[in-house]
Legacy VTK file of the C-alpha trace (Angstrom):
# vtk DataFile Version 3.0
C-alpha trace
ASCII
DATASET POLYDATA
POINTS 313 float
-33.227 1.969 -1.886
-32.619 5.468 -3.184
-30.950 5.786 -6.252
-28.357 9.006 -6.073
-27.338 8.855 -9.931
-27.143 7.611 -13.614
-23.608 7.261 -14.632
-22.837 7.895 -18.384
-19.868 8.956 -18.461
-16.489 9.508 -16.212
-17.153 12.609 -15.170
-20.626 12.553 -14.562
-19.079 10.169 -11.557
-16.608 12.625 -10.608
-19.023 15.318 -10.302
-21.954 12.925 -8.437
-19.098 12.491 -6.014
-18.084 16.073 -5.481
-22.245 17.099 -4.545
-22.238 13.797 -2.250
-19.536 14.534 0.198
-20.877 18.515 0.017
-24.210 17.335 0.822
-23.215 14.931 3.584
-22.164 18.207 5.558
-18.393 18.448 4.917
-17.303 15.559 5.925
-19.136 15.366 9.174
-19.200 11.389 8.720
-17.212 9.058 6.936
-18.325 7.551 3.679
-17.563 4.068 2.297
-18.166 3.214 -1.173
-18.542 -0.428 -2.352
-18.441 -1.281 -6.683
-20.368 -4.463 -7.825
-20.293 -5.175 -11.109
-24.108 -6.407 -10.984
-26.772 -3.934 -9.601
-28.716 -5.704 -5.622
-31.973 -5.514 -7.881
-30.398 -7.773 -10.139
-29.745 -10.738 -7.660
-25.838 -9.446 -5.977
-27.773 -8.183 -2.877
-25.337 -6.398 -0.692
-24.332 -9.547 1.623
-20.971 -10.847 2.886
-19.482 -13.427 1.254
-20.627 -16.151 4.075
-24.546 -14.906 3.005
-24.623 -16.778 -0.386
-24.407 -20.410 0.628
-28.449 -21.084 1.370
-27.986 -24.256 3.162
-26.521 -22.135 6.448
-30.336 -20.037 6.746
-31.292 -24.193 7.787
-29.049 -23.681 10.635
-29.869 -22.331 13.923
-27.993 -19.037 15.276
-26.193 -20.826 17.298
-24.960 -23.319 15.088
-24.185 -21.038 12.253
-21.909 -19.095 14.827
-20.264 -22.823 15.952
-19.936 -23.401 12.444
-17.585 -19.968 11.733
-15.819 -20.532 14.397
-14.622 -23.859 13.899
-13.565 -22.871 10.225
-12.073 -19.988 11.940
-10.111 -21.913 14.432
-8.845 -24.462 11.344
-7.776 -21.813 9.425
-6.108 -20.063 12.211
-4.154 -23.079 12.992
-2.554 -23.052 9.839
-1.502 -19.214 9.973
1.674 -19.028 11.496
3.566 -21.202 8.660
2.141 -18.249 5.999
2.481 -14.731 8.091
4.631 -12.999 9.676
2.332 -11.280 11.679
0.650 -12.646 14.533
-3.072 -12.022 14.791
-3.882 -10.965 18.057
-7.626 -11.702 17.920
-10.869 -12.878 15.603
-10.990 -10.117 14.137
-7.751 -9.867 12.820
-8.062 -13.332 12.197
-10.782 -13.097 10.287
-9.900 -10.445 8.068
-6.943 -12.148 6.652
-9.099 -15.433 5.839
-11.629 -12.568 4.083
-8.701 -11.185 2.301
-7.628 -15.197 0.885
-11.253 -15.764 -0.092
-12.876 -18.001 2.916
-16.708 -17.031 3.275
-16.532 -15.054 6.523
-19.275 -12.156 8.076
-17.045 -9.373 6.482
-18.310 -7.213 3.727
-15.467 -5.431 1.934
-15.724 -1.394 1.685
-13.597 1.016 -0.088
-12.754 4.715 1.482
-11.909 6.029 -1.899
-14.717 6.363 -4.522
-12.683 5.576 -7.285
-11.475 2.267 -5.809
-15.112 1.376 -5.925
-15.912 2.602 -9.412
-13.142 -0.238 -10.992
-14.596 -2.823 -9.202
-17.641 -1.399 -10.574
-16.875 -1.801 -14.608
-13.795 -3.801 -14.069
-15.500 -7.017 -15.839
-18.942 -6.374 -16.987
-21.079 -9.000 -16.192
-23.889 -10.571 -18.090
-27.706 -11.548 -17.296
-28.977 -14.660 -17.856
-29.408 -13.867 -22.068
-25.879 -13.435 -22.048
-26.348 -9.362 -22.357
-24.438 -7.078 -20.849
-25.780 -5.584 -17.675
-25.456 -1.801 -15.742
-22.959 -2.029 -12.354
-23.352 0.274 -9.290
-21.981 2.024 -6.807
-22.747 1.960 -3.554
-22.301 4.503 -1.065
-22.855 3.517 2.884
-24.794 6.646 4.867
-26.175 4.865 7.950
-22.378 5.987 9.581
-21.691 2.782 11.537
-19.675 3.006 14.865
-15.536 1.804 14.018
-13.978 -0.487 15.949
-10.760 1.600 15.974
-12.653 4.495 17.670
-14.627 1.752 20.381
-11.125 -0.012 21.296
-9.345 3.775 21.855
-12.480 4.678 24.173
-11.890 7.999 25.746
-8.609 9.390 27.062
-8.326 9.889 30.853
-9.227 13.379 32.052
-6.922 15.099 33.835
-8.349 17.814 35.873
-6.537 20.994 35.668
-4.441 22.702 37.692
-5.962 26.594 38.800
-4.308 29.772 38.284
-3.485 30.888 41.653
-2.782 34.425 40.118
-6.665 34.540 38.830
-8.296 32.115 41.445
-9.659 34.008 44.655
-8.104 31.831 47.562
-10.169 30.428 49.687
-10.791 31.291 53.436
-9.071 29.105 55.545
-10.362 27.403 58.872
-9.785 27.954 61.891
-7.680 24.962 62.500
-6.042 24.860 59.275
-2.649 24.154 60.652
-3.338 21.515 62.462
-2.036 19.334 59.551
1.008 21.219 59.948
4.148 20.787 62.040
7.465 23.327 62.485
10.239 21.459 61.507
13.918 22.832 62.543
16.872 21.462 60.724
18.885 23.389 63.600
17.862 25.771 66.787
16.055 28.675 65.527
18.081 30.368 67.844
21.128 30.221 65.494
19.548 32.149 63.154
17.571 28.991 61.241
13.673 29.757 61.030
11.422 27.025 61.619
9.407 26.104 57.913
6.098 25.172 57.893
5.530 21.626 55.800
2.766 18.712 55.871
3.492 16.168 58.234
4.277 12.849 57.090
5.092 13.406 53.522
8.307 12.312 51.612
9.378 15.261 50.299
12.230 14.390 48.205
10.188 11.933 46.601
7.759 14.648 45.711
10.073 16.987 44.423
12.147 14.572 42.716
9.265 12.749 40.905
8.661 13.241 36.973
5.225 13.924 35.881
3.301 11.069 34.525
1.683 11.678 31.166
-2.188 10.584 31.264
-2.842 7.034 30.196
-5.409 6.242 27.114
-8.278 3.870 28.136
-8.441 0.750 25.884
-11.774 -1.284 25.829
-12.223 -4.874 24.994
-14.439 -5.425 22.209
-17.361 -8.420 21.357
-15.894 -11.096 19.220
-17.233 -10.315 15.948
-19.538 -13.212 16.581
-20.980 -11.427 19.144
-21.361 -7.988 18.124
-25.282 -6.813 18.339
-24.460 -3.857 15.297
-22.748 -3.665 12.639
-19.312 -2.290 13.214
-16.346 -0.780 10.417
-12.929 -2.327 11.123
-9.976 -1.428 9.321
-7.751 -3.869 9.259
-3.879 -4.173 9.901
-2.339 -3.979 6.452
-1.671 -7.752 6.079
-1.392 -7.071 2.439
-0.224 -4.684 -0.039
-3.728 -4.878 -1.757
-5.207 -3.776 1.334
-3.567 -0.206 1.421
-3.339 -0.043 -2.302
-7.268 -0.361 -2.436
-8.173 1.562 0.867
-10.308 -1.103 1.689
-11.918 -1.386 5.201
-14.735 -4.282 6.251
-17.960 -4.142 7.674
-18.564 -6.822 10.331
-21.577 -7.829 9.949
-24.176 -8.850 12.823
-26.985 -10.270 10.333
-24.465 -11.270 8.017
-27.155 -13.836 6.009
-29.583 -10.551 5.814
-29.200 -7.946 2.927
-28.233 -4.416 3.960
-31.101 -2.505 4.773
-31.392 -0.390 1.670
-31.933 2.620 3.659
-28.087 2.473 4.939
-26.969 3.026 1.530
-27.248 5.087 -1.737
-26.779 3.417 -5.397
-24.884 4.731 -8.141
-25.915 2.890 -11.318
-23.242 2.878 -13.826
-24.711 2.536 -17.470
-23.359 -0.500 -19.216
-22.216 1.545 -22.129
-20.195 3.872 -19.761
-17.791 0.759 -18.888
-15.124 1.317 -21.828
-14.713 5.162 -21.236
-14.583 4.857 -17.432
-12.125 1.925 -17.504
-9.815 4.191 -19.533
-10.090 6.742 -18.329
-9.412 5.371 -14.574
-6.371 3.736 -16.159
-4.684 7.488 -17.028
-5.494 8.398 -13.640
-3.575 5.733 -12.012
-6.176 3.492 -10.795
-6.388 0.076 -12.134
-5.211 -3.365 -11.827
-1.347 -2.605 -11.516
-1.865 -0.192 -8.772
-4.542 -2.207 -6.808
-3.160 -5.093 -7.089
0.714 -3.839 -6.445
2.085 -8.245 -7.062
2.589 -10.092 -9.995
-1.455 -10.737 -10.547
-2.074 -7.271 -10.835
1.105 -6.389 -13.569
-0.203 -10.107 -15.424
-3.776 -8.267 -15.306
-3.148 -5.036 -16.446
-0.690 -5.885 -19.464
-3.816 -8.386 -20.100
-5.988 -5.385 -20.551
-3.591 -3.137 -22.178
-1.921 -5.523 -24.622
-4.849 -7.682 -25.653
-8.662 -6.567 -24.285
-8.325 -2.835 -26.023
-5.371 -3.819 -28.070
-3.535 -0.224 -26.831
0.592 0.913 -25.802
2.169 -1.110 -23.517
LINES 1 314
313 0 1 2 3 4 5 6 7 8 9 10 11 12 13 14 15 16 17 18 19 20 21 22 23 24 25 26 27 28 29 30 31 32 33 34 35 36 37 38 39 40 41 42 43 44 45 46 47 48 49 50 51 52 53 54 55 56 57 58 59 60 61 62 63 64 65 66 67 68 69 70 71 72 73 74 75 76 77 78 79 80 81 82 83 84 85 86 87 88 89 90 91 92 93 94 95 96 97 98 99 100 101 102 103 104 105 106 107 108 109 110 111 112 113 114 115 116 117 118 119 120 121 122 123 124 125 126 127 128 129 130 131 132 133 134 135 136 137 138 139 140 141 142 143 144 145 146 147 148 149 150 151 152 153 154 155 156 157 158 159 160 161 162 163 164 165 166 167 168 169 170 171 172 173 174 175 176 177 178 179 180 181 182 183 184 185 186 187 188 189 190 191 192 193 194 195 196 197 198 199 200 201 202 203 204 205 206 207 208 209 210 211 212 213 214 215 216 217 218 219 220 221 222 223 224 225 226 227 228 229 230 231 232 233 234 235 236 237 238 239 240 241 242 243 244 245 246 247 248 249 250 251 252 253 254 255 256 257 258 259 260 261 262 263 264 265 266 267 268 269 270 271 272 273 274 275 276 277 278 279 280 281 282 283 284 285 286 287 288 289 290 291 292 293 294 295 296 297 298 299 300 301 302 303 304 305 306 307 308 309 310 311 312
């Protein structure tokens, strides 16, 4: 695991960020950005939630996967009396039981880096001495394929039409016409001449016909049970806290291994840094009222304001 910075104060994140997304060429691939508020080194290894009961590593593959999916299937039987929205398969299914705290193969990402700086220093956690400990950052490199870009496949090509004003035309054969008939609506003789047209075609139909816009190509992708890499899928905003926190999830296809640590880069953020950076994201409009837009996130952030730092309310 490469470790991309020391964070001491606000900015020195700010500015770690800026020379990241310059040095992964522009914005050539996406980057996700995770905050723990313990460091992988110091026993949070980068796992989805399902990874930290040990008793499922004494199961086999298979019956790990039978075991999901039967919570899975209990918990979606219960759905429809608490959403609106329908989910159409597991993996919408299974992001909304990630998003009410069931263990699932998810991982939860954020696309905004300051998103995963509060979950960072948000509550700084202790080691076993009861001392406070550093948090990270974590920014994802390996660029893992999104399921929103495998489902939309490619569009259908159309082939386009030639410019018969540029285009040479080619030589015809000999028996070129043969396709062709004369038809006469009335005896040429009365002054109608005869016009050459394909035989056997309908055309009124033809001309009458509205162009038909090209069709997308959907594909049908593995259960996430079933997927052989992992894969980011951003889910349908079944809650506010999802937009609010740009959060996306990584489906996981070892989801009781760690991340390889060459996937991702660490940010350590210095214990003493927490009070400043808390602040100082809570003047810039990201903190607990904002990310958690319900009555949780107003009861937490008066919590902090009012009592934790004794400030304005």
């Amino acid at each position: 695991m490469s470790v991309l910075a020391t964070i001491e104060r606000f900015d020195d994140y700010l500015n770690t960020i800026h020379k990241e997304l310059a040095a992964n060429g522009e914005q050539k691939s996406r980057l996700y950005f995770r905050g723990q508020s313990k460091r992988a080194t110091e026993g949070y290894p980068l796992t989805p939630s399902v990874a930290r009961y040990p008793h499922l590593n004494t199961l086999t593959l298979a019956e790990r996967e039978q075991k999901e999916c039967e919570v899975l299937d209990i918990f979606s039987n219960h759905l429809l009396t608490y959403v609106q929205h329908r989910p159409e398969n597991d993996w919408e299914k299974l992001a909304i039981a990630q998003h009410h705290g069931l263990p699932t193969r998810f991982m939860d990402w954020s696309t905004n880096p300051l998103v995963a700086l509060y979950f960072a220093v948000r509550q700084s956690a202790q080691d076993n001495d009861g001392q406070a400990v550093d948090s990270a950052v974590y920014v994802l490199i390996s660029n893992p394929k999104r399921y929103a870009d495998l489902k939309r496949g490619q569009e259908e090509q159309v082939k386009p039409i030639g410019d018969v004003a540029t285009e040479p035309a080619a030589e015809l054969a000999e028996d070129a016409y043969e396709d062709f008939e004369a038809n006469v609506d009335e005896k040429t003789e009365d002054g109608y001449e005869a016009v050459l047209r394909p035989s056997g075609v309908d055309w009124l139909s033809e001309m009458t016909a509205k162009p038909q816009p090209a069709q997308a190509i959907t594909y049908d992708i593995p259960s996430p049970f079933k997927i052989t890499e992992n894969i980011i899928y951003d889910p349908p905003h079944v809650s506010p806290r999802i937009r609010a926190q740009d959060g996306v999830l990584m489906a996981c296809f070892q989801p009781m291994q760690e991340l390889d640590d060459k996937d991702y880069l660490e940010i350590v953020i210095k214990q003493s840094a927490h009070d400043e950076i808390r602040r100082r994201l809570d003047q810039y409009g990201v903190f607990d009222k904002q990310l958690f837009p319900d009555l949780d996130g107003i009861a937490k952030w008066l919590k902090y304001r009012a009592f934790e730092i004794n400030g304005a309310i």
